[in-house]
VOTIVEX-208940 format. One record per residue (C-alpha): x, y, z. Coordinates in steps of 0.1 Angstrom, whole numbers, padded with zeros to 4 digits, always signed. Each point is the difference from the previous one (the first is absolute). Last residue first. Example, Ala and Ser with C-alpha at 12.3 -4.5 7.8 and 13.67 -1.06 7.14 Angstrom:
% VOTIVEX-208940
+0137-0011+0071;-0014-0034+0007;
***
This chain:
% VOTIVEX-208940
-0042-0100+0239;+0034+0015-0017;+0006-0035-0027;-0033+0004-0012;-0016+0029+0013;+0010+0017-0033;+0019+0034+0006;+0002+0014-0039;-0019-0018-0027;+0033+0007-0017;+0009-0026+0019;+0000-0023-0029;+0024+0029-0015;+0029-0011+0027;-0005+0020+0036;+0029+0028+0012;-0018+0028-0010;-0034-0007+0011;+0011+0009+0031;-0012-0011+0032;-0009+0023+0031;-0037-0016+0004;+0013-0034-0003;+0016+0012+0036;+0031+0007+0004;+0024-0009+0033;+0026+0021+0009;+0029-0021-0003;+0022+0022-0028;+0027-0025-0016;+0031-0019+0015;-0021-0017+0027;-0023-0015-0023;+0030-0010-0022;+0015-0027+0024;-0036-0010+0015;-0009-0005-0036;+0033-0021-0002;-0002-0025+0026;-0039-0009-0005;+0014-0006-0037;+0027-0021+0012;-0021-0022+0027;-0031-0003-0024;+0028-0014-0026;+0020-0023+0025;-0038-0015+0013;-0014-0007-0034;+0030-0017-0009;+0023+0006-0029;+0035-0014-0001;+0025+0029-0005;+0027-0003-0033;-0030+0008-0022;-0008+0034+0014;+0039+0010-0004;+0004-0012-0038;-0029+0031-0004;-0038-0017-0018;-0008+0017-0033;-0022+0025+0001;-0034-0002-0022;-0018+0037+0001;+0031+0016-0004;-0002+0039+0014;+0017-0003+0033;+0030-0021-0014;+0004+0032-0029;-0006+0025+0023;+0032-0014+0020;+0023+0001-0025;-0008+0036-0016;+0005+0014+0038;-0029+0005+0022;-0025+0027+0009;-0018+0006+0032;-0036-0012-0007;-0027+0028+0011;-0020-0001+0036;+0029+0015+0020;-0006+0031-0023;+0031+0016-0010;+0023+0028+0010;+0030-0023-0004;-0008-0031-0020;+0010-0028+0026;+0023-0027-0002;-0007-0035-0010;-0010-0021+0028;+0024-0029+0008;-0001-0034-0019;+0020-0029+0017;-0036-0019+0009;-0013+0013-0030;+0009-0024-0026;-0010-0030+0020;-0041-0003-0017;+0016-0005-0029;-0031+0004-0018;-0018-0020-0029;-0029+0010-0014;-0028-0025-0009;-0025+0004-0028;-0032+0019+0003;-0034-0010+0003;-0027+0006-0024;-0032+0016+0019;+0014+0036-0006;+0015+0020+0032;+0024-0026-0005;+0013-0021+0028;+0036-0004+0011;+0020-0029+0006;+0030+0004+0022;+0029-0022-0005;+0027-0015+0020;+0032-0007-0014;+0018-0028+0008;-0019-0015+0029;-0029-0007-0026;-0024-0015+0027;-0002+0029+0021;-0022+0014-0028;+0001+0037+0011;-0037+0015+0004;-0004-0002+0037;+0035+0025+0002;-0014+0028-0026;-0031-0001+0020;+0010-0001+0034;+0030+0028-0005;-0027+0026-0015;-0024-0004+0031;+0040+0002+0020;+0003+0029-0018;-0033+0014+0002;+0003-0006+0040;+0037+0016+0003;-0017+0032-0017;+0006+0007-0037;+0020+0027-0020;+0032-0003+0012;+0008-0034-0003;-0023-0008-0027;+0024+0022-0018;+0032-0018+0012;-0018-0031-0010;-0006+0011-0036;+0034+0009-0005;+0013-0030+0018;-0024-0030-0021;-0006-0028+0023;-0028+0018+0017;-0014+0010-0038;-0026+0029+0009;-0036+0006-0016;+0003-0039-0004;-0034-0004-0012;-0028+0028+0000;-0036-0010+0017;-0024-0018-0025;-0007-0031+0023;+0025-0018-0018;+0028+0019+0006;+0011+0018-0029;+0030+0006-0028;+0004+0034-0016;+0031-0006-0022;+0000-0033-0016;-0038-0015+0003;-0008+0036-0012;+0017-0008-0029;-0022-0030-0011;-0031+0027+0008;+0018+0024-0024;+0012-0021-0024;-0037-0010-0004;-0011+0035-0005;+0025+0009-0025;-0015-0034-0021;-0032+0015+0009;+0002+0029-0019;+0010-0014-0038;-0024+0024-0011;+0032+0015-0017;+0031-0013+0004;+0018-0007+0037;+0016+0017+0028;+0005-0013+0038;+0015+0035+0014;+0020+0001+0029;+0001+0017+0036;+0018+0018+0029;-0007+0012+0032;+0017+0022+0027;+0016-0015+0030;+0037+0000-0015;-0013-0020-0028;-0034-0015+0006;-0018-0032-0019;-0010-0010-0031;-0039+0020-0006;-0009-0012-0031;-0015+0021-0030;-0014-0007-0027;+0000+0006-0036;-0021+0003-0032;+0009+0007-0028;-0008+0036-0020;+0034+0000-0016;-0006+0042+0009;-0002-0010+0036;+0021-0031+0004;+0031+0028-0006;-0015+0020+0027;+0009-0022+0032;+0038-0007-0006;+0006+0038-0016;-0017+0013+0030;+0039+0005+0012;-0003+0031-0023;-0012+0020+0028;+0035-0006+0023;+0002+0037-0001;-0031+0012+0010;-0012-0031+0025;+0024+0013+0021;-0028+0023+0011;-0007-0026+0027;+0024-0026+0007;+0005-0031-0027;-0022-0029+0002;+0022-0031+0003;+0023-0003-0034;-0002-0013-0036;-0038+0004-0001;-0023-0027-0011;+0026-0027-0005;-0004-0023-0031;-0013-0034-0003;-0012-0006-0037;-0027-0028-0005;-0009-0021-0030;-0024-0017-0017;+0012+0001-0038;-0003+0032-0020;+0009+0019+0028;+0041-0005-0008;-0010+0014-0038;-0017+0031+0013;+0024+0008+0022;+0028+0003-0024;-0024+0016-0025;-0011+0022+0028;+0038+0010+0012;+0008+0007-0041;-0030+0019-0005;+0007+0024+0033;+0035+0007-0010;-0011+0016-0031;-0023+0018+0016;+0025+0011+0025;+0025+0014-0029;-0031+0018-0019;+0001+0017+0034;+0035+0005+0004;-0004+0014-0037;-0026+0033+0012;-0036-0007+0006;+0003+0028+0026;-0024+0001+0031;+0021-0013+0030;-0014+0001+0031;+0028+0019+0020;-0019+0033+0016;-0033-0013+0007;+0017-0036+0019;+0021+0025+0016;-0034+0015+0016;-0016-0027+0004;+0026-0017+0024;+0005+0038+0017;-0039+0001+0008;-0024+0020-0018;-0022+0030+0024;+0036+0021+0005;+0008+0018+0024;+0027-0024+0020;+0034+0031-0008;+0012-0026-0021;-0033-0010-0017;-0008+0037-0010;+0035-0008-0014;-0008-0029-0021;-0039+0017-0005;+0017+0028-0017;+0019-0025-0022;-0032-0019-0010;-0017+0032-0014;-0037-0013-0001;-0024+0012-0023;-0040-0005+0002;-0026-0007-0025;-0002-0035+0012;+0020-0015+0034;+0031+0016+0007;+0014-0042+0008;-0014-0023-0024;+0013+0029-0026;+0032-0004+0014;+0006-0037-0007;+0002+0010-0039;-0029-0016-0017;-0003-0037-0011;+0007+0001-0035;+0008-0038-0002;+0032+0004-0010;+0008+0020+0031;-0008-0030+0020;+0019-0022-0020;+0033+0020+0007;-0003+0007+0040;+0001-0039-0001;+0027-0005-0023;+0021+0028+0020;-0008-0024+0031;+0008-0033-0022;+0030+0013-0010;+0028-0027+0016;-0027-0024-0008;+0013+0002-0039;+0026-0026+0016;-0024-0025-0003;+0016-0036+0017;-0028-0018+0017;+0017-0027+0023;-0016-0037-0006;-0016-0018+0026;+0007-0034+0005;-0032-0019+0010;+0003-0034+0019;-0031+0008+0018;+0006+0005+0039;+0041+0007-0004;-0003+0019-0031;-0027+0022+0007;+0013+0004+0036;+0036+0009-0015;-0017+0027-0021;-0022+0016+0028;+0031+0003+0015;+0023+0014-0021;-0028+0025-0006;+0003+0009+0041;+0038+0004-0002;+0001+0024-0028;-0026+0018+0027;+0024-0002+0026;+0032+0008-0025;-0015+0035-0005;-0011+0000-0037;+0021+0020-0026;-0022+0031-0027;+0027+0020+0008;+0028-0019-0013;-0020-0010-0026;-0019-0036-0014;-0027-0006+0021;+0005-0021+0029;-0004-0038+0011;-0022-0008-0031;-0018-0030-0003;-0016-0027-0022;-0023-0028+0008;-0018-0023-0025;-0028-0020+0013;-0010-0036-0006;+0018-0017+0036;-0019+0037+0015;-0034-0018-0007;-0026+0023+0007;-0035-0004+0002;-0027+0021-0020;-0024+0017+0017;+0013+0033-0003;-0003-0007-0037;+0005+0038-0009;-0017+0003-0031;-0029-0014+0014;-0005+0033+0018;-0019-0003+0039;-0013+0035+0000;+0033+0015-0008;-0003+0011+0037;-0015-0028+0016;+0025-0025-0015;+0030+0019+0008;-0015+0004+0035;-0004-0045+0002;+0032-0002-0018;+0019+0025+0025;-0013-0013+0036;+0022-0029+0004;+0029+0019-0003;-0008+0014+0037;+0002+0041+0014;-0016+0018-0036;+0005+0019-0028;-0029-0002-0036;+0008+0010-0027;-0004+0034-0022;+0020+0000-0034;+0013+0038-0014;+0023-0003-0034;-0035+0000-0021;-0007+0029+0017;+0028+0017-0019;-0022+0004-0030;-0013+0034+0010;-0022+0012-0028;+0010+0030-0016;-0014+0033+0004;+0002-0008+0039;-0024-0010+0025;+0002+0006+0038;-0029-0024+0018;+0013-0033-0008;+0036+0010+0009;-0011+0020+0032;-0014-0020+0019;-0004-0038-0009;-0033-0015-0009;+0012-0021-0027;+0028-0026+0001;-0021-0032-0002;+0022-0034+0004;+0011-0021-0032;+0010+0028-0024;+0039-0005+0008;+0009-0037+0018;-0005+0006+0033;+0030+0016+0027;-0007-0020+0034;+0010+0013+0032;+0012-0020+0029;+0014+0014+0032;+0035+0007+0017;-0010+0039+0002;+0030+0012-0024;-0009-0030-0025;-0038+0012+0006;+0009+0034-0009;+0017-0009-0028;-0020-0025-0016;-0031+0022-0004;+0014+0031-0013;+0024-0018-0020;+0005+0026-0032;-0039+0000-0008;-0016-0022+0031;-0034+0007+0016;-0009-0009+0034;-0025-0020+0014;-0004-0015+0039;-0001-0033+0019;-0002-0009+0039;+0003+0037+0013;+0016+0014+0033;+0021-0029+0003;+0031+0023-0001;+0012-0012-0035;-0036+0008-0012;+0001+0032+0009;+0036+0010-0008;-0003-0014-0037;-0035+0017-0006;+0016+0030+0009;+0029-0001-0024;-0021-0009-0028;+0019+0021-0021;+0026-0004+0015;+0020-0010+0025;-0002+0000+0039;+0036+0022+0000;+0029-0009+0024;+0002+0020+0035;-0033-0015+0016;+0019-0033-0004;-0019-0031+0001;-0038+0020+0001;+0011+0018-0029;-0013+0034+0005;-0031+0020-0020;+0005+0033-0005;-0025+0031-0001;-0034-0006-0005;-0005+0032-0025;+0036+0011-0004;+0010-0030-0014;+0019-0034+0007;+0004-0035-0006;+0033-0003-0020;+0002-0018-0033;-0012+0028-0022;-0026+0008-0028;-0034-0001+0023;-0007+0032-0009;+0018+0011+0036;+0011-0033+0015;-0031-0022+0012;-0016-0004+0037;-0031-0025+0004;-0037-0006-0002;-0018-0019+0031;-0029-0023+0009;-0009-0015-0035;-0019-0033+0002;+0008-0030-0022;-0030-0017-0015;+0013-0015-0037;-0022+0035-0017;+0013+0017+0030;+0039-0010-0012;-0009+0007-0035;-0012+0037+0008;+0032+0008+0015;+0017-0012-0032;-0021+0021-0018;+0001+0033+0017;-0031+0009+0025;-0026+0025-0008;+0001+0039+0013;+0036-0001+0013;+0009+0029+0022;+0018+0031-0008;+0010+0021+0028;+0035+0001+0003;+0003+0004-0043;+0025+0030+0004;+0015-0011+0023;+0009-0033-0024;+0005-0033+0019;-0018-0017-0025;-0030+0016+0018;-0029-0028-0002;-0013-0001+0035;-0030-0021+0006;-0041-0001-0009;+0005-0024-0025;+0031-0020-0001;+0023+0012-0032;+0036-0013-0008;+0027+0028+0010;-0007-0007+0038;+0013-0035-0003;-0024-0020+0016;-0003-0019+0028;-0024-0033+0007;-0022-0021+0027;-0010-0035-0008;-0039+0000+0000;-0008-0021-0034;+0038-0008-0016;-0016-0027-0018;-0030+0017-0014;-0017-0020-0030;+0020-0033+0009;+0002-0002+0034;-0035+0013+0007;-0011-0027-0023;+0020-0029+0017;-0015+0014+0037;-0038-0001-0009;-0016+0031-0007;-0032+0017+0017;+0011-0011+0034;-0010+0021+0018;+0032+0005+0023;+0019+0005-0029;-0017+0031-0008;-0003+0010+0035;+0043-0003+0003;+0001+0017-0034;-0020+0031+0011;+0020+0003+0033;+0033+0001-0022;-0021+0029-0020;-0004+0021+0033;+0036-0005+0014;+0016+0014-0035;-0028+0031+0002;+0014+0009+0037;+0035-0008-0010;+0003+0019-0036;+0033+0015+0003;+0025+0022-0011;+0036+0008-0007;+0011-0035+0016;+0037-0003-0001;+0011+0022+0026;+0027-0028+0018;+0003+0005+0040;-0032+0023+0001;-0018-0024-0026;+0005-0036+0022;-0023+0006+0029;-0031+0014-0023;+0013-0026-0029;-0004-0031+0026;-0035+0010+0014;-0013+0001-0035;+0014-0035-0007;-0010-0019+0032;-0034+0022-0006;-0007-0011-0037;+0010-0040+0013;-0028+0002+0026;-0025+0016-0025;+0007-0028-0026;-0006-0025+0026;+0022-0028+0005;-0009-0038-0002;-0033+0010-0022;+0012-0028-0026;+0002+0029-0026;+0017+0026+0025;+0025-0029+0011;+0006-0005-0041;+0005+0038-0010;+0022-0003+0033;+0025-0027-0014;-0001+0014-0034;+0012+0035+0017;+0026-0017+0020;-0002-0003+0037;+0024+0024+0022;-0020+0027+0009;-0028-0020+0011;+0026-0009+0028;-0007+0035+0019;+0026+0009+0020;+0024+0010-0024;+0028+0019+0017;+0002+0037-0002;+0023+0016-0027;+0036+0010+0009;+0013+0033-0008;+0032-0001-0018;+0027+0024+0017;+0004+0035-0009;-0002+0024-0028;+0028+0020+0002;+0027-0022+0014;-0017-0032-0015;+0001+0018-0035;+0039+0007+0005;+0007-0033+0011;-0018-0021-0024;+0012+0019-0026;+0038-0004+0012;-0005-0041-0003;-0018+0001-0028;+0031+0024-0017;+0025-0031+0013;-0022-0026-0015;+0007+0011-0029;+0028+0025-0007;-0007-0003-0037;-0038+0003-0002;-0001+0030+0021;+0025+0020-0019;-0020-0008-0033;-0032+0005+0011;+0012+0033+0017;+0013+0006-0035;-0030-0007-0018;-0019+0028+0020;+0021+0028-0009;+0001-0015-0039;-0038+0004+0001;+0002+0035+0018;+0022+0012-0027;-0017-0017-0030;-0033+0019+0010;+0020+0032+0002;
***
């Protein structure tokens, strides 16, 4: 019956992979019919919010902010944020206030000097989340499990501990799947967490609630842990970072239940399981990666990085009709390879592994050869029986304590050691040699994170083996981050920098030279170019999503950047949200004078992007557009240009819906991953 309800499930993978992007399109209706519109957060108001942890660590150091100030901006953010998103499963506020007043007096006296404070406890007062699966005294601990609604952590899990031990303060423990062995936020304990770009498409997992926290500016930095991509996934579906450590280097103990539940045999499979660090600003990850392996000389985050001396590889998509990239995130790696190329002279190299195409099966594989018990017993808990098939239809008829994602999980994990599995393990030796021989030199692999947006809820089922991206990193035990690239269709996507092992700060310096790329920022720390004006699809959006002041705020900016001097292609220069600056991008800034507003999706949110043919997604979604024979047949002035694009937002604003909205009403749909920091006062103050 197993095989049944597997083969059930790999058909609606099959018939939704084929008539892509024609079944997104029909799942975006039906869930909007039934589920509603996206609710929109509340705008920042608070520009605490929107300073990186290193930068705050610093301010608290130099007494320029308080730590008690910067606990309230981010207490008083979660309370208005939670009913829109249910991330936060419990919290610590009244405790979290009362140790960031016992940092502010200890700096005040003045017992150590600023260097030693810097080094001994260098995120001293910075505020942090937790995934509720890793241990913080005093707090919820449930693992999602009914059964386990009421268990709270006696001592705090290692990671956890490592972030006290460099000063961070906990204020808040988040959502998880049931057992933690899913990629879709949700139980019957705390219920389910919603992504805050599209409450209809799933938050991830299993760090799904740290994702949506920390995307909504409720938290600065976070943990999760990460066994098939439970780290990367949510924050690739949240348009954060997440970093995936080399395996051994961060603490995994202190999680409930694996550490409490033994088995006759030892459970190897925590070896697969790394916990990182996920957070808002790249800058942050080597200073958490270094509080939470305790500052590891294996992992040279100290060491600069010389991309003119690195290797790069990629793979656009694994190998498999099923196992194909949607052409935005093939898009995104081409990307990141042309900027290697065009910034250092480095030509990647495409990774060709066709034993990829099993990399789930592989995965599912390795963990049974490590004796880890059936998922099952995780889930009736000891001396107790479970019949998985009752729950299904106890689950039907909504009676059941396990949710439907657990429940399938129960029914399909393979237990049989049977030739497909010898077959796997096979497969498995020939992808490590292969990888093992590219690592040997410094190198970096850029591969996508997930092969689509986040898919909707529940249709996490079928598409399951899309972890394959994610979880083949796991058992190769290297480490991997990964890098928020942008939206498709309002929803975000990401890739993965990969390299060998304790080679971590080479995928943490392709991370900050790709965040130049796709999350570029003012330089007061406020989100760059959340819309393109010379770009139609992102105009049409700004269009209807932003008052005629934001727009002409927007207009000003994008305008007083253009170097008049070039009157063949202007260029805007962008800032990154790093201290390195970015290189120029050219726009033809005349493209959209004969553009008209793609149609609407019927039945959909005003606030999402209508969709566009193959042609024109693929002009929206190039980073370095070459200049249209019409733009350089027309002199440019500054006074024709301001004239034409006066012209044409008064064209389009009376085309579109003129009720004015307020930064309060604003998606986070429709903003690139830099604005996942949601509603900046940049641009909208």
């Amino acid at each position: 019956m197993s095989v049944i309800l597997r083969i059930c499930a790999e058909f609606i993978r099959i018939l939704v992979t084929i008539t892509r992007p024609y079944s997104d399109y029909v799942l975006d209706f039906l869930y909007r019919l039934f589920m509603g519109k996206t609710q929109k957060l509340p705008a920042i108001d608070n520009k605490i919010l929107l300073i990186p942890a290193v930068e705050l660590a610093e301010k608290i150091r130099k007494r320029q902010l308080s730590s008690e100030e910067i606990m309230k901006a981010y207490i008083e953010r979660a309370k208005s944020v939670h009913p829109y998103i249910n991330a936060a499963v419990d919290e610590r506020y009244e405790e979290a206030l009362k140790d960031a007043k016992e940092v502010d007096k200890f700096l005040a006296s003045g017992v150590k000097s600023e260097e030693d404070i810097a080094k001994e406890t260098p995120l001293l007062g910075v505020p942090f989340s937790c995934k509720e699966t890793i241990g913080i005294t005093g707090m919820k601990q449930t693992s999602g499990l009914v059964r386990s609604k009421d268990h709270i952590a006696d001592r705090d899990g290692g990671a956890a501990e490592m972030y006290r031990k460099a000063g961070a303060i906990p204020f808040v423990v988040t959502d998880v799947p049931e057992l933690c062995m899913w990629w879709e936020s949700s139980n019957h304990v705390n219920g389910l967490t919603k992504n805050p770009y599209d409450n209809t498409r799933t938050v991830g997992g299993s760090s799904g609630g740290e994702g949506a926290i920390i995307t909504s500016a409720s938290s600065i930095i976070g943990i999760g842990n990460d066994i098939a991509g439970s780290i990367r996934i949510p924050a690739s579906f949240c348009g954060i970072y997440g970093h995936k450590p080399s395996r051994g280097i961060v603490p995994n103990w202190g999680m409930f239940p694996y550490c409490e539940m033994k088995t006759e045999k030892e459970d190897r499979t925590i070896d697969f399981v790394s916990t990182g660090p996920m957070c808002r600003y790249v800058q942050d990850l080597p200073l958490l990666l270094k509080a939470l392996s305790g500052n590891d000389e294996r992992l040279k985050l100290d060491t600069k990085v010389n991309f003119k001396n690195i290797k790069i590889y990629y793979i656009e998509e694994f190998p498999g009709i099923l196992n194909a990239a949607v052409p935005d995130v093939k898009k995104r790696i081409k990307t990141a390879v042309k900027h290697f190329s065009n910034e250092y002279g480095v030509e990647a190299t495409p990774l060709v592994c066709p034993e990829l195409q099993h990399a789930f099966y592989i995965w599912e594989s390795k963990l049974l050869e490590h004796d880890g018990p059936p998922f099952q017993f995780y889930l009736k808990g000891k001396n107790k029986s479970i019949n998985m098939w009752l729950e299904l239809f106890k689950s039907i008829i909504r009676s059941s304590e396990h949710t439907l994602p657990a429940i399938y999980f129960g029914i399909v994990d393979r237990r049989k050691k049977d030739d497909f599995y010898q077959f796997c393990l096979d497969k498995y030796k020939a992808i490590y040699r292969k990888f093992k021989e590219i690592f040997e030199e410094d190198a970096i692999l850029l591969v996508p994170t997930h092969p689509e947006p986040p898919p909707h809820y529940l249709m996490t089922i079928p598409m399951y083996p899309n972890i394959a991206y994610t979880c083949i990193f796991n058992i190769l035990g290297y480490p991997s981050t990964q890098i928020p690239a942008g939206l498709s269709n309002g929803a975000p996507v990401g890739i993965q920098a990969v390299s060998g092992p304790f080679k971590d700060h080479l995928c943490l310096a392709a991370a900050a030279e790709l965040d130049k790329v796709f999350n570029a920022m003012e330089g007061d720390g406020s989100p760059m170019r959340t819309y393109n004006i010379s770009d139609v699809s992102d105009l049409y959006v700004a269009i209807k999503t932003l008052s005629k002041e934001e727009l002409q705020k927007l207009f000003d900016h994008q305008y007083n950047s253009i170097n008049w001097a070039d009157r063949s292609t202007p260029t805007i220069t962008s800032n990154s949200r790093s201290s390195t600056p970015t290189s120029t991008r050219q726009i033809p800034i005349e493209n959209h004078r004969s553009s008209q507003p793609p149609p609407q999706i019927p039945n959909s949110d005003a606030n999402m992007e209508s969709p566009t043919s193959e042609k024109q997604k693929s002009s929206q979604d190039d980073f370095q557009p070459v200049p249209s024979k019409k733009a350089a047949k027309t002199p440019r002035t500054e006074e024709n240009f301001k004239l034409s694009t006066e012209n044409s937002f008064s064209h389009l604003q009376e085309e579109t819906d003129t009720t004015p909205k307020t930064p309060a009403t604003i998606s986070l749909d429709n903003r690139n991953s830099g604005l996942s920091r949601v509603i900046q006062d940049g641009l909208l103050s």
